[in-house]
N, C-alpha and C positions, 0 to 999 in steps of 0.2 A: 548873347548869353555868355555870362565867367565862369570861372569854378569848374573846367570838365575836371571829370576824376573818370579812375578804371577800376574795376573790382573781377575778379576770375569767381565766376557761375559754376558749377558743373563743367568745369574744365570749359569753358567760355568767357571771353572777355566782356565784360559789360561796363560801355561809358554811361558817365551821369552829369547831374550837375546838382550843385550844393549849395545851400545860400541859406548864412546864421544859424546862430547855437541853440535858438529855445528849444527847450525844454515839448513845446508842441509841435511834431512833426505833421508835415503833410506830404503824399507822393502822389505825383500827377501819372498816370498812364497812359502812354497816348495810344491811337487806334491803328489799324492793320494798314501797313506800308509808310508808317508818319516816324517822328522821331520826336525828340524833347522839345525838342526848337519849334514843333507844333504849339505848344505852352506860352511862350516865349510874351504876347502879349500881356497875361493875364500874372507872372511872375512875379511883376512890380506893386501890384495891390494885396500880397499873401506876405511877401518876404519880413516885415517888417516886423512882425507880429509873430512867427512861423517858421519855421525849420525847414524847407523846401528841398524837395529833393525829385529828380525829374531822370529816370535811368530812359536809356533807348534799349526798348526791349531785344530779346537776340531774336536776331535775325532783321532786325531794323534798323535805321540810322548807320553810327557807327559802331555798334557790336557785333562780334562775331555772330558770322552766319552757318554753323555748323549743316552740314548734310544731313536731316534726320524729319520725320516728320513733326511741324509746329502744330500740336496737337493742344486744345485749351488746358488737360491737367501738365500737360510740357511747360507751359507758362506761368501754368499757376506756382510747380515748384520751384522753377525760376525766381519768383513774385518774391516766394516765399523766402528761398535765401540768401535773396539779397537783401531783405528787411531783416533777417537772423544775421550776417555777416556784418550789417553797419552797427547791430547791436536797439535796433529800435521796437522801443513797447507802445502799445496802445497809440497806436497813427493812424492817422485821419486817410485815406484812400477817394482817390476822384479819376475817373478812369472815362475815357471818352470811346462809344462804339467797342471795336473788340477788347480793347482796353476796361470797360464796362464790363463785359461778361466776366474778362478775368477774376474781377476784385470782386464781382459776386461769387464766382466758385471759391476764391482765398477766403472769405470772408464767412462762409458756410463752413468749409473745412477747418477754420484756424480764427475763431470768433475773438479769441485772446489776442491777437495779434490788434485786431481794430478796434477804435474807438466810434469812428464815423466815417458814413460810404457815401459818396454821392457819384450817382451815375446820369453820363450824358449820352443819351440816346445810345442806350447800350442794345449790343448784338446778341443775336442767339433767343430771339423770340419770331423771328420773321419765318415760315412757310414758306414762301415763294421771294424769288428775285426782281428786283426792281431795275428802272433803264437807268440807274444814276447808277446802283453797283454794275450793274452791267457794262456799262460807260467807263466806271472806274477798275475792273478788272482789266477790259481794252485797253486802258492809257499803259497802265501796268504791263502789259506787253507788249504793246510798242508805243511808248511814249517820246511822241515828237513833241515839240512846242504846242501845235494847233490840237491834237490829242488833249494835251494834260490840262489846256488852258481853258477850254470845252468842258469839261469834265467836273472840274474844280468850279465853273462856274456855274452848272448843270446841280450841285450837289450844295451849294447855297440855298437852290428852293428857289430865288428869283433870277435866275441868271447874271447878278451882280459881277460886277468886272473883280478879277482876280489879278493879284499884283503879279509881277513876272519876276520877283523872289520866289515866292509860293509855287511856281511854275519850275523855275530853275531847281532850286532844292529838290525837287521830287525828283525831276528827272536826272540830276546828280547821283542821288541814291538808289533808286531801283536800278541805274545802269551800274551799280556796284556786283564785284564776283557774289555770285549767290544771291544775289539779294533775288530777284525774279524768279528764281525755285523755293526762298523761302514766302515770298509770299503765295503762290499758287499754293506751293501745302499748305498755308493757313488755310486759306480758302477750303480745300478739298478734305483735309483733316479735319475742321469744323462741321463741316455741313449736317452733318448728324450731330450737334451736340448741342441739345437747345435747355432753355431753362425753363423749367414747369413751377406751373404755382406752388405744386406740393414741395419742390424743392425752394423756393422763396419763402416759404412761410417758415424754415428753417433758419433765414435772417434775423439776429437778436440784436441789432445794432440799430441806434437812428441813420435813417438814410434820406437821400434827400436824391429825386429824379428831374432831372431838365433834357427837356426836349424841346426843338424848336422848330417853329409853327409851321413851316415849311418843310419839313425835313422830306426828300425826295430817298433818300438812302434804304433810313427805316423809319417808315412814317410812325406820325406821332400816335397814331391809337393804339400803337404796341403797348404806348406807357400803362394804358389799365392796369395788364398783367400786374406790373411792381408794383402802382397804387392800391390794390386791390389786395394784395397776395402780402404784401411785405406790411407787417405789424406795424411797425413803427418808420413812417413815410411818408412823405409831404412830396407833393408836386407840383414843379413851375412850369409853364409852358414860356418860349418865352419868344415872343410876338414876331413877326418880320425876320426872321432867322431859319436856317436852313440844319445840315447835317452838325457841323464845328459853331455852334453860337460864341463860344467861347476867345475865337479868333473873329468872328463875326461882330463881335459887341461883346469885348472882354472887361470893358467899365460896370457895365449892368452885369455881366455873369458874374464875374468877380462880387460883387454887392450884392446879389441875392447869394450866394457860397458864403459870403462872410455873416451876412444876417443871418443863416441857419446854422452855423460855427458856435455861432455866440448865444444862440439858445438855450445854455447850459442844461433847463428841464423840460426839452421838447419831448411830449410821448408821456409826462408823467399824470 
């Protein structure tokens, strides 16, 4: 990936990256412990057409990791002004897992800001813990090779082999200063903070949910919730894919995101 840039948060540095002028933006969100480079596959099928913009949230990648708890309204004000700082209206929002939840609470609080939401197996519906988060909290503190390689491939759904990029990157980054206390807060600052119907049915944006068919993290029957709850919502499941379909099978996710893109009067 080109284009990184830095922008100062809430007295935080936040890197991103940028790609072309339209006029139509989109910002990818990645999920808890990932960074932009998460995206990175699916980049090449949005840029062309799209305004791209891909920040590593704080406390992940390479943004400052401030001391504090990563609490979802923490992030969400983050969300929030970093879209007021570049200066962008009515953007498309795609958020994967915790990444997910955020852009649902942005999106509730600040409806003006978005145009359209699409969430991939977004967090913050699930009751109980699963052996894939479970596994992937483990890797997260002490991730060796055989840990994270385990883990990543554990959270596929098929235990599909996982590159040893995907392997090295992670554990590059969580052994970053702070980075291992900011994600345990995610984790423990979250855990009470879930999304209810009643709070969904306050979504006035089209949105569009994928999950995939495998998903060990947060299985896929969560999705009802949003198909059910969220007025204007389409759902794809999307076959042989696990937690990240998106880095899974970023040709089809890409294609189904751009087919619901270009729907100009879905919901009417």
């Amino acid at each position: 990936m080109q284009e990184e840039k830095f922008i100062t948060i809430q007295e935080n540095k936040i890197r991103y990256f940028e790609y072309g002028t339209s006029s139509n933006p989109i910002i990818f969100v990645h999920g808890l412990g990932a960074s932009a480079e998460r995206w990175e596959h699916v980049i090449p099928y949005f840029r062309k057409n799209y305004r791209i913009i891909v920040p590593d949230m704080p406390g992940f990648g390479l943004s400052d990791k401030p001391s504090i708890d990563y609490t979802i309204d923490f992030f969400v004000r983050s969300l929030s002004e970093f879209i007021g700082n570049l200066g962008i209206q009515n953007s498309i929002l795609i958020g994967s897992s915790l990444g997910g939840q955020i852009i649902v609470e942005l999106t509730i609080a600040e409806p003006k800001l978005i145009n359209k939401m699409i969430l991939v197996s977004p967090s913050g519906v699930v009751n109980y813990s699963t052996l894939a988060l479970n596994a992937y909290i483990g890797a997260a503190i002490s991730p060796t090779q055989k840990n994270v390689k385990n883990t990543f491939s554990m959270m596929n759904g098929q235990n599909k082999e996982v590159g040893s990029q995907t392997v090295d990157e992670f554990i590059k980054r969580i052994n970053m200063p702070n980075a291992k206390k900011a994600f345990l807060s995610a984790i423990i600052s979250n855990r009470e903070s879930k999304i209810s119907c009643e709070k969904l049915a306050n979504v006035s944006v089209p949105s569009l949910v994928i999950w995939g068919e495998y998903d060990p993290v947060i299985p896929k029957e969560n999705a009802d919730l949003f198909f059910s709850c969220i007025k204007n919502c389409k759902f794809v499941e999307m076959k042989g894919c696990g937690h990240t379909p998106f880095v899974e099978q970023p040709q089809k996710f890409s294609k189904i995101v751009l087919e619901f893109l270009e729907e100009k009067q879905y919901g009417v």
